[in-house]
Every structure is written in C-alpha cells, then in structure tokens.
C-alpha positions in Angstrom: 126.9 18.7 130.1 127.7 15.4 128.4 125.3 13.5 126.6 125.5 9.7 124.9 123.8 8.9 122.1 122.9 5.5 120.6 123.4 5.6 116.8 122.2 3.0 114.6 125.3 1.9 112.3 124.4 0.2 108.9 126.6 -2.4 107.8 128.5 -2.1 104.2 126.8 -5.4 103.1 122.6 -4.9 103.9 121.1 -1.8 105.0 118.3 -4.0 107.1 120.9 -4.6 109.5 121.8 -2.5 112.1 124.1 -2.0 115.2 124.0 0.4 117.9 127.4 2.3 119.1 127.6 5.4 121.0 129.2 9.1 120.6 129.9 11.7 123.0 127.9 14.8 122.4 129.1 17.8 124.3 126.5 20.8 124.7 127.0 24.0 125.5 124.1 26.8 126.2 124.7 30.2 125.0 122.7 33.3 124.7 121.0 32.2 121.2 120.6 28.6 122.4 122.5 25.2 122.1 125.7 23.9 120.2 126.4 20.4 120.5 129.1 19.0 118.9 130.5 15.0 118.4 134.3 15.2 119.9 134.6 11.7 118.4 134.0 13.1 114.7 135.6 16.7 113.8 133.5 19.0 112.1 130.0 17.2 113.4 128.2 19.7 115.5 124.7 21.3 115.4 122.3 23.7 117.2 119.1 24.6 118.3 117.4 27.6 120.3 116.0 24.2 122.1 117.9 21.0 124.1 115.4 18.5 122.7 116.3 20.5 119.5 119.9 20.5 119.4 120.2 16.1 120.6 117.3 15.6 118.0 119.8 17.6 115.6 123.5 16.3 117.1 121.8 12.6 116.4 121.2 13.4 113.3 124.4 15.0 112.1 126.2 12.5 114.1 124.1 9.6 111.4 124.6 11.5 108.7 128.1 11.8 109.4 128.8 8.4 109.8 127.0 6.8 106.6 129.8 9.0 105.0 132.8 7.3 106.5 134.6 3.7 105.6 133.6 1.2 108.2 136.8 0.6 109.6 137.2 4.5 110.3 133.9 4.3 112.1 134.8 1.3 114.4 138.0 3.3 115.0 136.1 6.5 115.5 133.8 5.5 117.8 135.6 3.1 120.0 137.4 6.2 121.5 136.8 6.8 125.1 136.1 10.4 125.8 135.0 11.2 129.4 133.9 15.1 130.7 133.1 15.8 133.6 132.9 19.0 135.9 135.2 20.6 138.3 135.1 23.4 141.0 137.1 26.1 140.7 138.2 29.2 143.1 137.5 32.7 141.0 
C-alpha cells in the first residue's frame, strides 16, 4: 500500500510562507502494527499499532525531516518519481 502525502515546505527566507510537495510513504502491516517509511528520504520511517497512527506519524517525521535539509536537497529530494504498485504472483 502506497500513500502520498502533502507536506508543507517552509521557505529559507519567511516561515509564514508555505508550499505543498509530496512524498511517497510505503506501509507495511505486521504482527505489532504499521511501519511506514519515506523512500524519497533514507532513514525517515515511523510506526504505529494504528494506520491513522502510523500516516499521522510518517507526516510528521517526513516534516521534521525536511526542515533539517538545505533547500536545494529538498527540491531534489522530492521531485523524484517513485511509483509501487502490486503484482500477482504464482506460489
């Protein structure tokens, strides 16, 4: 399961201002609950025994994450395509 995200990016000059880019979350359910994790950004992932929990907390993280970087890394960053999707297999 994919999920996208809108993330509200402040620019280096005013903290009022802010634009909207998006990340792909990937989230994967497990016997103690969900890890979701930002393919876009190594090292950004998060959980929750929840779904609601773990988007609320990949969003986060994923914010968090970015107010760390340079802004030309996070145009770079985020303008990455990344697409999942499923596919049958014969077992």
């Amino acid at each position: 399961m994919t999920v996208f995200l809108c993330l509200r990016q402040a620019s280096p000059q005013a903290r009022l201002v802010h634009m909207t880019r998006k990340a792909s979350v990937v989230i994967e359910k497990d016997e103690n609950g969900f890890y979701a994790w930002c393919p876009e950004l190594k090292g950004c992932q998060s959980q929750s025994a929840t779904l609601e929990g773990a988007i609320a907390n990949i969003k986060e993280a994923i914010e968090l994450y970015i107010e760390t970087l340079p802004p030309g890394e996070r145009d770079v960053l985020l303008s990455r395509e990344i697409i999942t999707t499923a596919v049958e297999v014969n077992v």
